[in-house]
RORO-769980 format. One record per residue (C-alpha): residue number from 1; x, y, z. Coordinates in steps of 0.5 Angstrom, whole numbers. Layout:
N
<node resi="NUM" u="X" v="Y" w="Z"/>
...
END
This chain:
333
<node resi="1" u="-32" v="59" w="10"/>
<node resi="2" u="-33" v="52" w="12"/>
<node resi="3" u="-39" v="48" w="9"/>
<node resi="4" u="-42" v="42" w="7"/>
<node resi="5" u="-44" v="41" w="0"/>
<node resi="6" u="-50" v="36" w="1"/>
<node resi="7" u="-52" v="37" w="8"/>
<node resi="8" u="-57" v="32" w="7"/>
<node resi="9" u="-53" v="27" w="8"/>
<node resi="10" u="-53" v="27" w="15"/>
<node resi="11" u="-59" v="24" w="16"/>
<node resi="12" u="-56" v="18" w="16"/>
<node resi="13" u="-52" v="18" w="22"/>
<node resi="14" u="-58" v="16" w="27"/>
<node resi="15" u="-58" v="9" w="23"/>
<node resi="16" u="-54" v="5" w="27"/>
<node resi="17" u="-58" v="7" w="33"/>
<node resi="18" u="-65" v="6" w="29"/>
<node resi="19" u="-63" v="-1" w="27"/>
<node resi="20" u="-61" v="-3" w="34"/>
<node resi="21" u="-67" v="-1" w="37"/>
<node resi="22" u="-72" v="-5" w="33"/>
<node resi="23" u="-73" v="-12" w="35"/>
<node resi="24" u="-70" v="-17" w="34"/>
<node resi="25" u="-74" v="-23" w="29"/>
<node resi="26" u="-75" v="-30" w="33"/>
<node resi="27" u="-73" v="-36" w="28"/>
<node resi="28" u="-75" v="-43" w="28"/>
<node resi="29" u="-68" v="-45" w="27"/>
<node resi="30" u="-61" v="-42" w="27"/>
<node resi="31" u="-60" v="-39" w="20"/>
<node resi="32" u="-55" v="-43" w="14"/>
<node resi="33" u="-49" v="-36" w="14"/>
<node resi="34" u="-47" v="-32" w="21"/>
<node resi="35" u="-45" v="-25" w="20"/>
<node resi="36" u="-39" v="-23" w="25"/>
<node resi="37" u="-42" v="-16" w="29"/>
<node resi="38" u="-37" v="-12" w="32"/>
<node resi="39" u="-41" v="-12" w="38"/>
<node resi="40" u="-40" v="-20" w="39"/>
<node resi="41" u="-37" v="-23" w="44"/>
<node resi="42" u="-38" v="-16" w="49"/>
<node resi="43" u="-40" v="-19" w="55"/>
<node resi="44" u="-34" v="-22" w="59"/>
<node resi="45" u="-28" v="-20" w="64"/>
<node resi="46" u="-26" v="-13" w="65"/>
<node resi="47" u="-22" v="-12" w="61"/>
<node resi="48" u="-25" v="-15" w="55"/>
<node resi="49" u="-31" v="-11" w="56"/>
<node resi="50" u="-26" v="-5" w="56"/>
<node resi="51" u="-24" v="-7" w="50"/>
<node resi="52" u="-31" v="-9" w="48"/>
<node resi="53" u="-32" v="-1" w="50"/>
<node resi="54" u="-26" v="2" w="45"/>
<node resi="55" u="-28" v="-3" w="39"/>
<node resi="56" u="-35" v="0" w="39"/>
<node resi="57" u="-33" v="8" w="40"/>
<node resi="58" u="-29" v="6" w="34"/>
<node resi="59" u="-34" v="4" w="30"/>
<node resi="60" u="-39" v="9" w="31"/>
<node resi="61" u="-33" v="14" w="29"/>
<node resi="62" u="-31" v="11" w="24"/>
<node resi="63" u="-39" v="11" w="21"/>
<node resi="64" u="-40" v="19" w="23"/>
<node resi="65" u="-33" v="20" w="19"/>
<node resi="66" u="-37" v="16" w="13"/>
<node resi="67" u="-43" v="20" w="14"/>
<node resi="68" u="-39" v="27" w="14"/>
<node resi="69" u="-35" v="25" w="8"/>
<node resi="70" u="-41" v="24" w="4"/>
<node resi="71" u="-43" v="31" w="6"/>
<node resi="72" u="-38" v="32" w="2"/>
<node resi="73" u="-34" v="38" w="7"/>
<node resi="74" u="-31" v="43" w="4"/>
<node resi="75" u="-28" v="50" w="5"/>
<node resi="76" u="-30" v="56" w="1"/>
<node resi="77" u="-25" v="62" w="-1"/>
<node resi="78" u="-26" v="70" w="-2"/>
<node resi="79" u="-29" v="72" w="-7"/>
<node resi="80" u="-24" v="73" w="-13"/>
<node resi="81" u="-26" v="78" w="-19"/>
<node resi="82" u="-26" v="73" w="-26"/>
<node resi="83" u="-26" v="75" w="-33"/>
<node resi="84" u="-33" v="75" w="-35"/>
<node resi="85" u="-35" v="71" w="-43"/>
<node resi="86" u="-30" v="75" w="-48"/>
<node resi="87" u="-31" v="74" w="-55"/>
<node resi="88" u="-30" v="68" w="-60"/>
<node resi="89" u="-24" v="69" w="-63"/>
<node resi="90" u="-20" v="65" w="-69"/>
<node resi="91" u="-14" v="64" w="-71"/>
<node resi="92" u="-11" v="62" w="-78"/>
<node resi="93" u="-4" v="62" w="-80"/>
<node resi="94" u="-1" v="60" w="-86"/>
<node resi="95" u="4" v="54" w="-87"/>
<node resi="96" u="4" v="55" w="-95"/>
<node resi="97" u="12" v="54" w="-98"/>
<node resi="98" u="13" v="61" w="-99"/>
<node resi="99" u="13" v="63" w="-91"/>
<node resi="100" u="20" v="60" w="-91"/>
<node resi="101" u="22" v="66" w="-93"/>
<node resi="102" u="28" v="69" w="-89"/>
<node resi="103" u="26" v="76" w="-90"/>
<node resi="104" u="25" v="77" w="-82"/>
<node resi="105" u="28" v="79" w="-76"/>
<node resi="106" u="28" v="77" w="-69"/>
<node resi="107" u="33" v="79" w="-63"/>
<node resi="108" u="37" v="80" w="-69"/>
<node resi="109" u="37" v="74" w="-72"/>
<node resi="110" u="35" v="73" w="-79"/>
<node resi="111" u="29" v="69" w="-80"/>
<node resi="112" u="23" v="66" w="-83"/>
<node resi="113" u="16" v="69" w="-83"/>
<node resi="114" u="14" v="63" w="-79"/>
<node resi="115" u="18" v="64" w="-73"/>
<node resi="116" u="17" v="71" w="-73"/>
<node resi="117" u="9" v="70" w="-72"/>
<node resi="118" u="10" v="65" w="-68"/>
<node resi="119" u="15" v="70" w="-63"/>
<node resi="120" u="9" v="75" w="-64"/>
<node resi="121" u="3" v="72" w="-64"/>
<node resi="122" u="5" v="68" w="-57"/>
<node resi="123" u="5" v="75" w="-53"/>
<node resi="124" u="-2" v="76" w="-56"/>
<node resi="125" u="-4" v="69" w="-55"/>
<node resi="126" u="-2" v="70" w="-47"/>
<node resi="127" u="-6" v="77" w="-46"/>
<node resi="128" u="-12" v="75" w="-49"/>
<node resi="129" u="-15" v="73" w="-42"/>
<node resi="130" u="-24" v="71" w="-42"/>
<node resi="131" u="-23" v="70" w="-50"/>
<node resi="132" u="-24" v="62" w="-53"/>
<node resi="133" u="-19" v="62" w="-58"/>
<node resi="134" u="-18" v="58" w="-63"/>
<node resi="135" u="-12" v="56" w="-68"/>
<node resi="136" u="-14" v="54" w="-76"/>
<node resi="137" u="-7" v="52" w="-81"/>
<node resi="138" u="-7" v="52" w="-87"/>
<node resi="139" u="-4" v="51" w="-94"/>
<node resi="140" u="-7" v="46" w="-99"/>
<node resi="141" u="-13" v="46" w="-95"/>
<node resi="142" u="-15" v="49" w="-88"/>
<node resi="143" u="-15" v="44" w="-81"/>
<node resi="144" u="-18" v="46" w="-75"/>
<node resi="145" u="-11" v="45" w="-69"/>
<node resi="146" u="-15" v="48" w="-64"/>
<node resi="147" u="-22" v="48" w="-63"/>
<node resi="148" u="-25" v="54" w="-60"/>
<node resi="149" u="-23" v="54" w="-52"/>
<node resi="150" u="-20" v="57" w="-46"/>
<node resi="151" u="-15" v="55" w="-45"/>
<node resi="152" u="-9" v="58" w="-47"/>
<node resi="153" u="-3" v="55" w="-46"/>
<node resi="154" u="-5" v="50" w="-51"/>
<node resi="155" u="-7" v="54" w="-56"/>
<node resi="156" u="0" v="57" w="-56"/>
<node resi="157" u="4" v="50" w="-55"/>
<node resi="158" u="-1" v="48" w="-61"/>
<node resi="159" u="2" v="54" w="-65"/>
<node resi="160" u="8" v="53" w="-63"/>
<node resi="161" u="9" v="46" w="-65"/>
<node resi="162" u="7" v="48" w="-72"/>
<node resi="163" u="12" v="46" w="-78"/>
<node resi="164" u="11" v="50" w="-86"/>
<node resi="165" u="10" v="44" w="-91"/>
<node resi="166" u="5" v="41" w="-86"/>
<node resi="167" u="-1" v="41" w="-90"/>
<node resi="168" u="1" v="43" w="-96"/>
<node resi="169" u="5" v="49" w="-100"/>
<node resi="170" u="0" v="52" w="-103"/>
<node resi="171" u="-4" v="57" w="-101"/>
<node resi="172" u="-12" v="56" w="-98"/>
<node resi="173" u="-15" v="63" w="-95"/>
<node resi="174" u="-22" v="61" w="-98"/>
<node resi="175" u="-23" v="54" w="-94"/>
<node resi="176" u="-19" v="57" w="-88"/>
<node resi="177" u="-24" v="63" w="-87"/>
<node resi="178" u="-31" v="59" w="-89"/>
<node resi="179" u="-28" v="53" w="-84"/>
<node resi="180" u="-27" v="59" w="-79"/>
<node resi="181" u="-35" v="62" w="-80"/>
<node resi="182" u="-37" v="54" w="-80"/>
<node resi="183" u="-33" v="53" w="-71"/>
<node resi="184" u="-36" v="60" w="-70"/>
<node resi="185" u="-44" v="57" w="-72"/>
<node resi="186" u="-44" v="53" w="-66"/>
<node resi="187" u="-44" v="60" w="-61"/>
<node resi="188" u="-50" v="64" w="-61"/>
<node resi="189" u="-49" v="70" w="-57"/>
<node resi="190" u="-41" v="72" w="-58"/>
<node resi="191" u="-36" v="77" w="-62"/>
<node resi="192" u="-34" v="72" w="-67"/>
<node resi="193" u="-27" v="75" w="-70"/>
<node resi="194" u="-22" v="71" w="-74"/>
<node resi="195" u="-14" v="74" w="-75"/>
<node resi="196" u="-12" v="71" w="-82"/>
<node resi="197" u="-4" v="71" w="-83"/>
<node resi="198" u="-1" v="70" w="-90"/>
<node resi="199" u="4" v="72" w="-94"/>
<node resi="200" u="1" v="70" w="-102"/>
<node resi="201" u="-6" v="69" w="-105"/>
<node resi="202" u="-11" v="64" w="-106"/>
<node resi="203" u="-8" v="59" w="-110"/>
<node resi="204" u="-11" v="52" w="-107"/>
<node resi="205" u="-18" v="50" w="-104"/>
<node resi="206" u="-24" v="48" w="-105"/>
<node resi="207" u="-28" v="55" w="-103"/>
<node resi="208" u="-26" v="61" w="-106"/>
<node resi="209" u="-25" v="68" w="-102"/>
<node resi="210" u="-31" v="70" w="-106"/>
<node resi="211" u="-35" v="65" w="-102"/>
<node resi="212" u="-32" v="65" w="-96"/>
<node resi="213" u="-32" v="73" w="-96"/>
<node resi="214" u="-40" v="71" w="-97"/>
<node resi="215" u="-40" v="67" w="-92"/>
<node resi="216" u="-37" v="72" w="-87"/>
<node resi="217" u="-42" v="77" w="-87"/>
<node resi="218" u="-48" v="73" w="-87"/>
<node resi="219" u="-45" v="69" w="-80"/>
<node resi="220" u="-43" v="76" w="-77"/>
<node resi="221" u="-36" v="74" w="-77"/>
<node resi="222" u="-31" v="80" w="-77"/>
<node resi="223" u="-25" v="79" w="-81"/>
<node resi="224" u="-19" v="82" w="-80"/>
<node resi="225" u="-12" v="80" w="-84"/>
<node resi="226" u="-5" v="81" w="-84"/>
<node resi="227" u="0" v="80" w="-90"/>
<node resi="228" u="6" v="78" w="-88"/>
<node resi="229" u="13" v="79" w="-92"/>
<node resi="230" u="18" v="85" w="-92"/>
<node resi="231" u="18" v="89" w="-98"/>
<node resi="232" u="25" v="88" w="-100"/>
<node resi="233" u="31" v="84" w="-98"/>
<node resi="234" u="37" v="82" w="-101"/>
<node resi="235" u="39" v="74" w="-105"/>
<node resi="236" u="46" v="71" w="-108"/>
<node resi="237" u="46" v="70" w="-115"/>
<node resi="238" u="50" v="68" w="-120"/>
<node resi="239" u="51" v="75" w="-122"/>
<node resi="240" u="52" v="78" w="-114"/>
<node resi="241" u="48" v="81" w="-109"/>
<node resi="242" u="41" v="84" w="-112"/>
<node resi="243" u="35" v="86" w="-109"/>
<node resi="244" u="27" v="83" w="-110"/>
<node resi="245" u="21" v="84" w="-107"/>
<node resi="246" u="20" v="77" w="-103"/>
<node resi="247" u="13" v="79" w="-103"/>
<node resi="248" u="10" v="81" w="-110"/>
<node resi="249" u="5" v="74" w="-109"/>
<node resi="250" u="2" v="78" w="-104"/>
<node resi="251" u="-6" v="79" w="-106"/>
<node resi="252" u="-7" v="86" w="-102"/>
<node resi="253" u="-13" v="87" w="-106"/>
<node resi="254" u="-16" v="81" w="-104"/>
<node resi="255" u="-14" v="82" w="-97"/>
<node resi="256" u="-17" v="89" w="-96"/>
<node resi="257" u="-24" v="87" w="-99"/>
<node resi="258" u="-25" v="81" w="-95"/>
<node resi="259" u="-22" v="84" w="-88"/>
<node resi="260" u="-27" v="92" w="-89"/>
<node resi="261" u="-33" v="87" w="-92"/>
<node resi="262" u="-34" v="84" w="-86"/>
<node resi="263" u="-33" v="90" w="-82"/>
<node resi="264" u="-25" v="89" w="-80"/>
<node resi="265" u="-19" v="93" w="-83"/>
<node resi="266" u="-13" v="89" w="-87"/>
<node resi="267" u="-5" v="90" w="-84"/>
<node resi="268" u="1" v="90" w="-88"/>
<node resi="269" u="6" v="87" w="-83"/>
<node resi="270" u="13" v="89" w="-86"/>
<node resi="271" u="18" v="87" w="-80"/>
<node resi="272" u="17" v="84" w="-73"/>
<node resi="273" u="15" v="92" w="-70"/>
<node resi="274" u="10" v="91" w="-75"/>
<node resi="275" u="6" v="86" w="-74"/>
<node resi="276" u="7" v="88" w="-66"/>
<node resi="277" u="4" v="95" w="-67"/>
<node resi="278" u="-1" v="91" w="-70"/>
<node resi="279" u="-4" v="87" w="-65"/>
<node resi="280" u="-4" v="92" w="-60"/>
<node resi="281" u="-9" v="96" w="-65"/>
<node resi="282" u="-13" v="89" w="-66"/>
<node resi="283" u="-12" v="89" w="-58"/>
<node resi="284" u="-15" v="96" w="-58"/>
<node resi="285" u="-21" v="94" w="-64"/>
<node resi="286" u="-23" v="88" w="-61"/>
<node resi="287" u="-22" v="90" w="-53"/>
<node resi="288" u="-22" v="85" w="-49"/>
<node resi="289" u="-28" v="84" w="-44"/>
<node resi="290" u="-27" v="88" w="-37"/>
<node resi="291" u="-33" v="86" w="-34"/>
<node resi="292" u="-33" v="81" w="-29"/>
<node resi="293" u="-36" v="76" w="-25"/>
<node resi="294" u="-34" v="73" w="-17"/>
<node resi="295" u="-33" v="66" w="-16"/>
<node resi="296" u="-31" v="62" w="-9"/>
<node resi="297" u="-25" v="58" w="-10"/>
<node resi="298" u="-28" v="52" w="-6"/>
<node resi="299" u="-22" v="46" w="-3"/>
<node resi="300" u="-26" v="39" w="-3"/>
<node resi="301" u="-25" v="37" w="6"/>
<node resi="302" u="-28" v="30" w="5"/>
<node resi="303" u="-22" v="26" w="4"/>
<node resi="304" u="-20" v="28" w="12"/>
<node resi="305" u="-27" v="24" w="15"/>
<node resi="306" u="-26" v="18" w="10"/>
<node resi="307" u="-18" v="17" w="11"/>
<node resi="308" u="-20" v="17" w="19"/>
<node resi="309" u="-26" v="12" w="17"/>
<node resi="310" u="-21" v="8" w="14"/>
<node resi="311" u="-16" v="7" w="19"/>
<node resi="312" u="-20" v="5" w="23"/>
<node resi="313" u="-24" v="1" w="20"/>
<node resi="314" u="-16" v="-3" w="19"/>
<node resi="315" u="-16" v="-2" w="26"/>
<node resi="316" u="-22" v="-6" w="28"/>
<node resi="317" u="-21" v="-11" w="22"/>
<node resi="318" u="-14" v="-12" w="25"/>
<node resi="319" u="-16" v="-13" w="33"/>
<node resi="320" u="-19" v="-20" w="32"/>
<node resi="321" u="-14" v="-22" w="29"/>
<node resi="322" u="-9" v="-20" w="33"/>
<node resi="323" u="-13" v="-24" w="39"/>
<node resi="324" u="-13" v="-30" w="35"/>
<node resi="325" u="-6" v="-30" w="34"/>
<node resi="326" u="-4" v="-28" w="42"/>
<node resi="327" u="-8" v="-34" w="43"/>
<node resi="328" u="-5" v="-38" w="38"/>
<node resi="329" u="2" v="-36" w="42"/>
<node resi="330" u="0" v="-38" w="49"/>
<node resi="331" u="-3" v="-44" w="47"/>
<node resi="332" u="1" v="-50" w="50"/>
<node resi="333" u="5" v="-54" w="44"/>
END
């Protein structure tokens, strides 16, 4: 459907006229700067006053195109279904020394813990459609990477381009919850829910889980925490091949009471299929918002109307000048 945006602004195509039709002022002498006006000179041979004919249908086009232009045309689409406001939802990631582990698989390739979240949580980034994602890093301390946002693509890019060590070697789970609940403080009406993976326990940062699992439940932040590392994995040694636990640092106690005090569950994410399954269940926990509302995509017309507007504008500019020059060129030397 074709409509303008500020219809009021055709008012002003009758300008022109209202000011040709109001009388002229009568000086006592010739003022000190003429104005050229496009009408000027109109009155002559036949053929000028053809001229004379097209130069001022020319202008009065090229003021109606302006006019429309600054009505700003446009065309509104079919209604399309968008997803309405979902919820706010935080994610924290840990970049600590111990999620360089290789005791993960993908596409049966040994790999550290790191790459396997980011292989995983891509696909869950991508299906979070009408939710604000955000991402926190953490190690010796929590840094907001992404704040808060609709788009995706970032988030995911952000994550992506996230390096073990960036922030540290240790490991700070009460700064990274208490900088998740002091984003989300800013949102009134929302689910706010925060997704913590880690591999170990609070060993750095200036909050521990203790305050941050207070501050949760009086901000009405949902937790939910997933430890990460295998249960098992064989090393070379000096004495041959043993197998240890690469996850004995992993504070599962502190885990499940932060994630079941806030009203979240605690995960343990043992291998890639794991921690899959595990975001299907978050997919099922915290669904994601199947209410929509309809928009009309709108495509902005006024670009047309000025692009006309200007050519002849050029047009008119440019006559004078190629008169001047023919008569230049006829002249006799």
């Amino acid at each position: 459907m074709f409509e303008f945006a500020w219809l009021w602004a055709l008012l002003a195509l009758p300008l022109p006229l209202i000011f040709r039709l109001l009388p002229e002022r009568h000086q006592g002498h010739s003022a000190a700067l003429k104005v050229p006006r496009v009408d000027a000179g109109f009155v002559g041979t036949n053929k000028q006053a053809t001229s004379n004919r097209l130069r001022i249908f020319a202008a009065i086009l090229a003021w109606i195109c302006l006019v429309l232009a600054a009505a700003r045309p446009q065309w509104l689409g079919e209604p399309v279904n968008v997803p309405a406001e979902g919820r706010d939802l935080m994610i924290a990631v840990d970049l600590s020394g111990s999620m360089k582990v290789e005791d993960m698989q993908v596409n049966g390739r040994a790999v550290d813990r790191l790459v396997m979240i980011k292989h995983v949580l891509g696909d869950f980034i991508q299906r979070r459609v009408g939710d604000r994602l955000g991402l926190i890093l953490f190690a010796d301390t929590a840094y907001l990477q992404a704040p808060l946002t609709y788009d995706r693509e970032t988030v995911h890019q952000l994550l992506d381009e996230a390096v073990i060590g960036l922030v540290g070697e240790q490991t700070a789970i009460g700064d990274a919850v208490g900088l998740a609940v002091k984003r989300f403080e800013a949102r009134k009406e929302s689910n706010r829910v925060l997704i913590l993976l880690t591999d170990g326990q609070n060993t750095a940062g200036n909050i521990t889980p203790k305050q941050a699992n207070d501050l949760a439940i009086q901000h009405d932040v949902t937790v939910y925490t997933i430890g990460v590392g295998a249960d098992s994995m064989l090393v070379q040694s000096f004495f041959g091949t043993r197998q240890v636990n690469p996850s004995q640092e992993l504070d599962e106690k502190m885990l499940t009471q932060l994630a079941q005090s806030t009203g979240g569950q605690y995960f343990r994410a043992r291998d890639t299929q794991g921690l899959e399954a595990i975001y299907s269940k978050l997919d099922e926990l915290e669904p994601i918002a199947r209410e929509s509302r309809q928009m009309r995509p709108q495509t902005a017309l006024y670009f047309y109307p000025l692009s006309v507007a200007l050519l002849l504008s050029v047009l008119l500019c440019l006559i004078p000048v190629t008169r001047w020059l023919t008569a230049s060129l006829r002249r006799p030397a």
